[in-house]
KOLDREN-31708 format. One record per residue (C-alpha): residue number from 0; residue in three letters; x, y, z. Coordinates in steps of 0.5 Angstrom, whole numbers, plus 500, padded with zeros to 3 digits. Layout:
KOLDREN-31708
{NUM ALA {X Y Z}}
...
end
This chain:
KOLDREN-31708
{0 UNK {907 308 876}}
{1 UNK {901 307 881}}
{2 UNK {900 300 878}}
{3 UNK {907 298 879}}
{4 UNK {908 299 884}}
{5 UNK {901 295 887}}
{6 UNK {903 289 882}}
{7 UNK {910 289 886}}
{8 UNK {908 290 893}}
{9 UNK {903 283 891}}
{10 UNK {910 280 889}}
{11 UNK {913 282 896}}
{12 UNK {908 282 901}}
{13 UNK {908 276 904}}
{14 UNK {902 281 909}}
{15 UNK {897 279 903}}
{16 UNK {898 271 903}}
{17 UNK {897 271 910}}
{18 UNK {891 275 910}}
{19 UNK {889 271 903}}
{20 UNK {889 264 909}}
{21 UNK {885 268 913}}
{22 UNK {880 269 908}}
{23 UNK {879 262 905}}
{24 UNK {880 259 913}}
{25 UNK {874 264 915}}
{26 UNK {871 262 908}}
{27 UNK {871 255 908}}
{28 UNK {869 255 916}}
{29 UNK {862 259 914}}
{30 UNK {860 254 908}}
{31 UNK {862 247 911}}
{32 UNK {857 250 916}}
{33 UNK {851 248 911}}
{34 UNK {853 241 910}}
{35 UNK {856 238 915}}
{36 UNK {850 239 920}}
{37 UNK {846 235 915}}
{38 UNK {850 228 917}}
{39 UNK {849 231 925}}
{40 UNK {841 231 924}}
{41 UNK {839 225 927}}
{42 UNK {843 225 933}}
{43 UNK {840 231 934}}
{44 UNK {833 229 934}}
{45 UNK {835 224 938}}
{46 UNK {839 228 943}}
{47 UNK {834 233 946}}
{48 UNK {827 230 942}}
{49 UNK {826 235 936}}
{50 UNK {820 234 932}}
{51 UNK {820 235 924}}
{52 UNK {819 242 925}}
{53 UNK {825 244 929}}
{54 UNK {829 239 925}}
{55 UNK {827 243 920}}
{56 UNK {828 250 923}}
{57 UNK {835 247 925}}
{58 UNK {838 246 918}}
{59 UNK {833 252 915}}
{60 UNK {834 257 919}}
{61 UNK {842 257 918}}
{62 UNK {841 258 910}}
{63 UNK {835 263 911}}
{64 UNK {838 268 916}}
{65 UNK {844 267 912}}
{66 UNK {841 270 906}}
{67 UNK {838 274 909}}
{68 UNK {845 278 911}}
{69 UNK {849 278 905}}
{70 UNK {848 285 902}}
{71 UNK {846 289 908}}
{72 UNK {853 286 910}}
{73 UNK {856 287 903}}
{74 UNK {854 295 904}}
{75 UNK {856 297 911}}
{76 UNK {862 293 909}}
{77 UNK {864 298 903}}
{78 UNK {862 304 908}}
{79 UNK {865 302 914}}
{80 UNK {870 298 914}}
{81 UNK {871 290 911}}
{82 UNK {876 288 917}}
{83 UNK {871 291 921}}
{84 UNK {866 287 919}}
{85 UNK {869 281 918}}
{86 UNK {873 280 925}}
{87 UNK {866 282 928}}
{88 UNK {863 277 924}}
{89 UNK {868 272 925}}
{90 UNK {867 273 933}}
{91 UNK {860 272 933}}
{92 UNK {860 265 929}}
{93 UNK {864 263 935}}
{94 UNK {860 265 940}}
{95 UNK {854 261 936}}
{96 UNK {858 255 936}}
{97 UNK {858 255 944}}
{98 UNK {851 256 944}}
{99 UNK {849 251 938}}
{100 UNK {853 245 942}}
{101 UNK {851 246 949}}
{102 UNK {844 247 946}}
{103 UNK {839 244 952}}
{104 UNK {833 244 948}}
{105 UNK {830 245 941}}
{106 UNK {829 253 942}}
{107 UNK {835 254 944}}
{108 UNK {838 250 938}}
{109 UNK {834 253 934}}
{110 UNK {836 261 936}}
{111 UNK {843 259 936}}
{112 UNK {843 256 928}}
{113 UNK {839 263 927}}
{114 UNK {845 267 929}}
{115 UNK {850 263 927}}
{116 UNK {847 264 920}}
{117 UNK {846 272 921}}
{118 UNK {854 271 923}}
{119 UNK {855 267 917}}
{120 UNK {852 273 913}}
{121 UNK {856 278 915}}
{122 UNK {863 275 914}}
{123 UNK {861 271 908}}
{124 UNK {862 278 903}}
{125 UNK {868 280 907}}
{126 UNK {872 275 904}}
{127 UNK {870 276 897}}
{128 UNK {871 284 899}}
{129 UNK {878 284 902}}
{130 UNK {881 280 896}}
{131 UNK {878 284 891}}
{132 UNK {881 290 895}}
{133 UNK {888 286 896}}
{134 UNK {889 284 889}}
{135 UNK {889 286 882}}
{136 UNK {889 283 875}}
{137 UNK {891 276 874}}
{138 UNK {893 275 882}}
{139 UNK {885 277 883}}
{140 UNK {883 271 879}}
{141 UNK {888 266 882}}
{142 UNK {885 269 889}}
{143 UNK {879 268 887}}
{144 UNK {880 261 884}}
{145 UNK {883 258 892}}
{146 UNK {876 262 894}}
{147 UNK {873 257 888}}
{148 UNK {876 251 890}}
{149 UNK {874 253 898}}
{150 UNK {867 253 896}}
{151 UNK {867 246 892}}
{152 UNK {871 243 898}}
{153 UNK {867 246 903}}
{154 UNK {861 243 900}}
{155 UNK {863 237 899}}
{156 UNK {868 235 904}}
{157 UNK {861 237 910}}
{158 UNK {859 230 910}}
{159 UNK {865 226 911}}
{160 UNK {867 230 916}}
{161 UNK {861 230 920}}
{162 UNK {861 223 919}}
{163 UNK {868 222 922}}
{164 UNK {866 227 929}}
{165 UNK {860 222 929}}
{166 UNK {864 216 929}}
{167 UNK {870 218 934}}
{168 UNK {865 221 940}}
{169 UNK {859 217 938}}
{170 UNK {852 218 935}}
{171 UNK {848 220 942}}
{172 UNK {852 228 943}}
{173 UNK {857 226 938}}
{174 UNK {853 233 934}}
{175 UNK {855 237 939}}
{176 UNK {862 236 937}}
{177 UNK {861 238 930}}
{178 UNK {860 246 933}}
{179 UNK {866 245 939}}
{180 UNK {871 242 933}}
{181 UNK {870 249 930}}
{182 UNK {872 253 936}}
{183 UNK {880 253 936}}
{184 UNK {880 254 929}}
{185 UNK {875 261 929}}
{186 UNK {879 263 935}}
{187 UNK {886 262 931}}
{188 UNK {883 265 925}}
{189 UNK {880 271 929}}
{190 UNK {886 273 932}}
{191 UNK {891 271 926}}
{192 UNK {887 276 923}}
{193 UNK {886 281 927}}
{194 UNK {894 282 926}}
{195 UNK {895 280 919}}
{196 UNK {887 284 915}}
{197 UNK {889 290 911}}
{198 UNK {886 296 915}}
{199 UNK {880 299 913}}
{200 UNK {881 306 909}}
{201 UNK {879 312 914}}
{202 UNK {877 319 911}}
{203 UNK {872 315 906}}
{204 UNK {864 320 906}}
{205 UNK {860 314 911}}
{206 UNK {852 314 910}}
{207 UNK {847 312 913}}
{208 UNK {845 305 912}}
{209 UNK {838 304 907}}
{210 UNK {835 301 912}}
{211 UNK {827 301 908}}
{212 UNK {831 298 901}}
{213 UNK {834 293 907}}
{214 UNK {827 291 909}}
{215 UNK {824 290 904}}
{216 UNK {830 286 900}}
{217 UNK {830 282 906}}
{218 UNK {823 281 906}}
{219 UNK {823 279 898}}
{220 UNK {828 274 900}}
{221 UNK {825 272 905}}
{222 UNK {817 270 902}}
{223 UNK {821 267 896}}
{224 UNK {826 262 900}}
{225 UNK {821 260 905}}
{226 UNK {817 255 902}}
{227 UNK {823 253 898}}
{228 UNK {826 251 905}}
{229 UNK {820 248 907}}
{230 UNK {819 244 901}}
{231 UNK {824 237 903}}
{232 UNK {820 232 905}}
{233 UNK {814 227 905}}
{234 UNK {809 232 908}}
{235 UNK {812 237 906}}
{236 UNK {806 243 905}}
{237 UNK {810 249 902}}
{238 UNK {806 256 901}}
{239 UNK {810 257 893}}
{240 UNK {803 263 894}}
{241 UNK {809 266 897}}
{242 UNK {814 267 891}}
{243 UNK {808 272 888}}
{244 UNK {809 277 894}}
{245 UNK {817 276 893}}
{246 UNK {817 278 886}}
{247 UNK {812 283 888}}
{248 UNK {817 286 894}}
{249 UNK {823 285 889}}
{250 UNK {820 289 884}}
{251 UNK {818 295 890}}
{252 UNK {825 294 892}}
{253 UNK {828 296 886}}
{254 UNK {823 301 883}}
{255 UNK {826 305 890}}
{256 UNK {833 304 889}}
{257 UNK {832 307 882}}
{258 UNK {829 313 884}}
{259 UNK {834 314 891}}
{260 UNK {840 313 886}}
{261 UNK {836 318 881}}
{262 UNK {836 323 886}}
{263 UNK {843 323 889}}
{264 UNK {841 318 894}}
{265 UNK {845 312 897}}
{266 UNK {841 305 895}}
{267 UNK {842 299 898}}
{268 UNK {844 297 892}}
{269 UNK {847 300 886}}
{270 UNK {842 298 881}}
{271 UNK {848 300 876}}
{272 UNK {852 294 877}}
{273 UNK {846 289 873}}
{274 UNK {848 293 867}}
{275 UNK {855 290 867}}
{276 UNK {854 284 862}}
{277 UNK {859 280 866}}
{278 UNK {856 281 873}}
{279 UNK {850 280 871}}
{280 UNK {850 273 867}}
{281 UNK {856 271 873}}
{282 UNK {849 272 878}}
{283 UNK {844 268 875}}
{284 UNK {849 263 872}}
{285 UNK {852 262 879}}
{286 UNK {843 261 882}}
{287 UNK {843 256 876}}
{288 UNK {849 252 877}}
{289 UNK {848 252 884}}
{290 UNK {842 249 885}}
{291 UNK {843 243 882}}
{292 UNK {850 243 885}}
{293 UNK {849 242 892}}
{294 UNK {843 238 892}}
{295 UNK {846 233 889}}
{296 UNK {849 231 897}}
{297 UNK {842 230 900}}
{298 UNK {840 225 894}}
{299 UNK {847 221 894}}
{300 UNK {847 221 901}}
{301 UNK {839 219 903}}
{302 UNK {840 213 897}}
{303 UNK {846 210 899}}
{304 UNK {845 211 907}}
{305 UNK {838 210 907}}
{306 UNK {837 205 901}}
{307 UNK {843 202 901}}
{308 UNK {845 201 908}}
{309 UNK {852 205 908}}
{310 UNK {854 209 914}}
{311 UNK {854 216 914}}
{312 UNK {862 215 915}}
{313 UNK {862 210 908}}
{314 UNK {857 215 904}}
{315 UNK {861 221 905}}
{316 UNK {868 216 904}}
{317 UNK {863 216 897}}
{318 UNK {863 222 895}}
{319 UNK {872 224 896}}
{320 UNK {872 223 889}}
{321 UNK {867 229 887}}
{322 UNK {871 233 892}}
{323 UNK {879 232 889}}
{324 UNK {876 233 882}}
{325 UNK {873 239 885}}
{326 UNK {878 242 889}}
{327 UNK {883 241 883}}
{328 UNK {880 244 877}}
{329 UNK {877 249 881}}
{330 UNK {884 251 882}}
{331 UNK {887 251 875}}
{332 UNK {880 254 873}}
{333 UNK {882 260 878}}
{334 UNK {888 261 874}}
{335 UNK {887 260 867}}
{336 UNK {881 264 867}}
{337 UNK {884 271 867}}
{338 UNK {887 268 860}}
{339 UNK {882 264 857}}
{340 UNK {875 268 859}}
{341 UNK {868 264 860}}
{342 UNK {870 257 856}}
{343 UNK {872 254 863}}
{344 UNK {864 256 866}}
{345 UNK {862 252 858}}
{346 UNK {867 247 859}}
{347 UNK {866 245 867}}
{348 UNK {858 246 866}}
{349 UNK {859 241 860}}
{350 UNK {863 237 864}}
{351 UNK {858 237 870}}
{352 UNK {852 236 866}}
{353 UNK {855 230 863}}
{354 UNK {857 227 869}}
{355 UNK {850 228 873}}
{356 UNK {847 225 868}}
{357 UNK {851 218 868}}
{358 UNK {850 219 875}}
{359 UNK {843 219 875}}
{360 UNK {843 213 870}}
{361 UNK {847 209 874}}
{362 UNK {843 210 880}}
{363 UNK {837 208 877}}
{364 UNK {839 202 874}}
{365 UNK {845 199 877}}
{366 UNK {842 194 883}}
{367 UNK {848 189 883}}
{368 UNK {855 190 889}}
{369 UNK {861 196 889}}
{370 UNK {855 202 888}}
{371 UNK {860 206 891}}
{372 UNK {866 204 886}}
{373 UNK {861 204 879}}
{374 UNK {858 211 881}}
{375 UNK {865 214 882}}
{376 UNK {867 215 874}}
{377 UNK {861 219 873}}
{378 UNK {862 224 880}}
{379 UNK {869 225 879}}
{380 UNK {868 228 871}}
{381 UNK {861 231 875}}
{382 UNK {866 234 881}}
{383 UNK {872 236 876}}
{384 UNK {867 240 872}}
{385 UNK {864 243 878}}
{386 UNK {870 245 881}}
{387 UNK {871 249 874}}
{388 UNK {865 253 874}}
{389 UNK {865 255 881}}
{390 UNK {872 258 881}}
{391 UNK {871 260 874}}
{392 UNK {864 264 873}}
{393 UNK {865 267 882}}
{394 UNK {872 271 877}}
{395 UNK {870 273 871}}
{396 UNK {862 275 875}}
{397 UNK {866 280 881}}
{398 UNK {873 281 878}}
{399 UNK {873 288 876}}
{400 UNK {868 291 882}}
{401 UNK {871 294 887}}
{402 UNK {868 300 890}}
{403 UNK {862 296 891}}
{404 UNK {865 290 892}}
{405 UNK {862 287 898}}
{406 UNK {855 289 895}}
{407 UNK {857 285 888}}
{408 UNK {859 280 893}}
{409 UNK {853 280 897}}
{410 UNK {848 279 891}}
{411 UNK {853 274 888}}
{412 UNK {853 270 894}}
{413 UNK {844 271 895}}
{414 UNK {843 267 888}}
{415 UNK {846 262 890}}
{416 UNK {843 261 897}}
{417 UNK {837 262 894}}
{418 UNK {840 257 889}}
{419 UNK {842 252 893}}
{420 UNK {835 252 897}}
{421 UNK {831 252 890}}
{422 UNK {835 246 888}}
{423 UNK {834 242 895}}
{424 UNK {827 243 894}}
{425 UNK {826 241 887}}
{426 UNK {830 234 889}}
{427 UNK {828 233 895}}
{428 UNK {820 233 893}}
{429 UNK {822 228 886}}
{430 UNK {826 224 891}}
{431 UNK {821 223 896}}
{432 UNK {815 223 891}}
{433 UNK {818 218 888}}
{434 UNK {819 213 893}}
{435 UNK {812 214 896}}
{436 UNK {810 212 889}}
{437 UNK {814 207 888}}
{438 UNK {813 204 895}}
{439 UNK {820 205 897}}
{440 UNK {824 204 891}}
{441 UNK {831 208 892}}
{442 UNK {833 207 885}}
{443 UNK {829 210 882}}
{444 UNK {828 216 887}}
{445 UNK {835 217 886}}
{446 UNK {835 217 879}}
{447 UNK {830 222 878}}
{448 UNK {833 226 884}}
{449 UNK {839 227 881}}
{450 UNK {836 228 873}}
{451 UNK {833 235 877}}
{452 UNK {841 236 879}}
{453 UNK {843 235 871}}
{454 UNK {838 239 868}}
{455 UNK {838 245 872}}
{456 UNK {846 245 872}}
{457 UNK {845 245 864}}
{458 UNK {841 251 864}}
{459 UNK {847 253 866}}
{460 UNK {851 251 861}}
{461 UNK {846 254 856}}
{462 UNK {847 261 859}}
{463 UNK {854 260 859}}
{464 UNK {854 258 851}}
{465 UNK {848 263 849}}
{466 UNK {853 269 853}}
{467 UNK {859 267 849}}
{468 UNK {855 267 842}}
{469 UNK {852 274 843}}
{470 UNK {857 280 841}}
{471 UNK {862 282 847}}
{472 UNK {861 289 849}}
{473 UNK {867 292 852}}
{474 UNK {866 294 859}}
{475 UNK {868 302 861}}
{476 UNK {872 305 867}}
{477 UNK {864 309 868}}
{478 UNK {862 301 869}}
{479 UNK {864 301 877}}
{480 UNK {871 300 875}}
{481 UNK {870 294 871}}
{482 UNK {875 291 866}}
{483 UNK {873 287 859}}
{484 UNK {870 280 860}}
end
């Protein structure tokens, strides 16, 4: 009766529609922050004098605190309340565009990025969170799948829209209006939400937060994506030593929620959740993928502005093909996957795999006119088979978590921050290797650029298809409310 009645109020309720709009808004708001400040970075350092330290801490810092936030976030969101945590975070990331766009110096630039990343953190598991709680069963997967299409078209969409805002008010402070633009609608977003979220259930037992696991999370987070972060550009001199005290951390960090759990504790984090085969794979098939996604649009947009002579508006003009194929296939992904299982995550990574390889072929050997159009085919199949997994893998790794939702999230989310980070490093030290060993021949640096991207994509296609050969086992109500795979 209970789950009629749930699947009726979701056919009716036109409430949950509106607060899914507002999910998705908040969603893409926070992620088209990691891209669309990279084609304001020249204007940037122009504008108020940054070295390449600060140029650094300006894109870094979003990403590293960012990371950073997400499980904390994750957890006090499952504790006390996600609508509350969400609306404050989505104040807050107003509040640091202010900051960032009328930044009179490199400092206050930099602190303002910082905050914004720790006001992204605290949304971001929010919004996977509260459609975990609004829906169920396939409309979960749906929801999930819009979520999916969001994460593509964010990511892509970034640079083509910078490249716009720097067009209209000019190349000088035109990087201040990449910050203000985002105001009207965070305003909107926050008090359309604010009527529309569902209310946080009250009578719950509240906790306090484990603020040692916390720390030391966060610290082991913190040594492992540093050095990638660093990791990108000719001079780069990264403390990769650094891993070695993460996993260390990492390893405490887990030894601790162990024992807290086995004690009747509160962890952080429940270790329980990496027992569940489909979360578990999801995460690390999602790190995987990620890291060659996203570092894809540094290659792309530093070999043809930078080799080829295009503008930043015409490079992200480039690059709308992988953003249409993306955003509709992680659409279909989102809603085929609660009948189909992981064969859209196999098919996508495939897809993408093939796509990434072309592509870096192509750019490799392609010297004469219409590059944009020659490389078009290969990033429209590499953007259809992307926008697959994203939908597809997010569904099928967090669809049946609720209780731990924000958690679930938050730890999704940091593998792919890391990534992400992992992924950027990689390409960017083979771009720039490249191009100082060739004496600047943008051809071949973007062709090994982006045969990183294809490799590291097709580790996840063969994590994907090593998963789907082994036997299934059934998941069990024990497993924080999880459903078959």
């Amino acid at each position: 009766m209970g789950k009629s009645t749930e699947r009726l109020s979701q056919n009716v309720d036109p409430g949950r529609r509106n607060a899914l709009l507002i999910c998705l808004v908040a969603g893409f708001m926070t992620l088209l922050d990691v891209s669309i400040v990279n084609v304001a970075l020249p204007s940037m350092e122009h504008s108020l004098d940054m070295s390449t330290t600060d140029v650094t801490w300006a894109v870094a810092g979003y990403a590293l605190t960012f990371g950073l936030t997400l499980v904390p976030a994750g957890r006090l969101g499952d504790v006390y309340g996600r609508r509350k945590l969400f609306l404050t975070g989505l104040a807050l990331f107003a509040a640091t565009a202010v900051i960032c766009g009328a930044a009179p110096n490199a400092t206050v630039l930099i602190v303002g990025r910082l905050c914004r990343g720790v006001s992204a953190g605290l949304l971001a598991p929010q919004v996977i969170g509260l459609m975990q709680q609004m829906y169920t069963g396939p409309r979960r997967g749906k929801a999930l799948g819009y979520y999916g299409a969001t994460v593509g078209l964010s990511t892509a969409i970034g640079p083509l829209l910078g490249g716009i805002v720097l067009q209209v008010f000019g190349v000088a402070e035109g990087w201040r209006y990449v910050f203000y633009l985002s105001i009207p609608v965070v305003l909107v977003t926050l008090a359309f939400g604010y009527q529309v979220l569902p209310a946080d259930q009250r009578g719950g037992v509240r906790h306090t937060l484990d603020l040692l696991g916390a720390l030391l999370l966060g610290l082991g987070v913190l040594t492992i994506m540093l050095p990638l972060l660093q990791a990108t550009g000719v001079d780069a001199q990264p403390r990769f030593w650094l891993f070695v005290v993460g996993a260390v951390l990492l390893v405490v960090f887990a030894f601790r929620e162990q024992r807290l759990s086995a004690r009747g504790g509160h962890p952080l984090v429940d270790l329980k959740l990496f027992t569940i085969r489909s979360f578990s794979i999801g995460t690390v098939v999602a790190a995987a993928f990620f890291s060659g996604f996203t570092s894809i649009f540094l290659v792309i947009s530093l070999f043809l502005q930078q080799g080829l002579d295009y503008s930043a508006l015409q490079a992200a003009l480039s690059m709308l093909i992988f953003t249409v194929g993306s955003t509709g296939s992680a659409i279909i992904g989102g809603r085929i996957v609660h009948r189909v299982g992981r064969r859209p995550v196999l098919i996508g990574s495939a897809a993408a795999t093939l796509g990434l390889t072309a592509l870096a072929l192509l750019a490799h050997s392609w010297t004469g006119p219409n590059a944009a159009l020659v490389l078009a085919a290969p990033l429209l199949v590499a953007g259809c088979g992307c926008g697959f997994v994203i939908a597809a893998n997010q569904t099928l790794t967090l669809r049946g978590i609720t209780r731990h939702a924000g958690v679930a999230a938050g730890v999704y989310e940091t593998g792919q921050r890391i990534g992400t980070a992992l992924g950027t490093a990689l390409s960017g030290a083979l771009f720039f290797g490249e191009l100082a060993r060739t004496g600047g021949d943008y051809h071949a640096a973007a062709g090994l650029g982006l045969t990183s991207s294809a490799v590291l994509v097709g580790i996840a296609f063969l994590i994907t298809l090593v998963d789907i050969l082994r036997p299934v086992r059934r998941a069990t109500s024990a497993d924080l409310e999880v459903g078959p795979r």
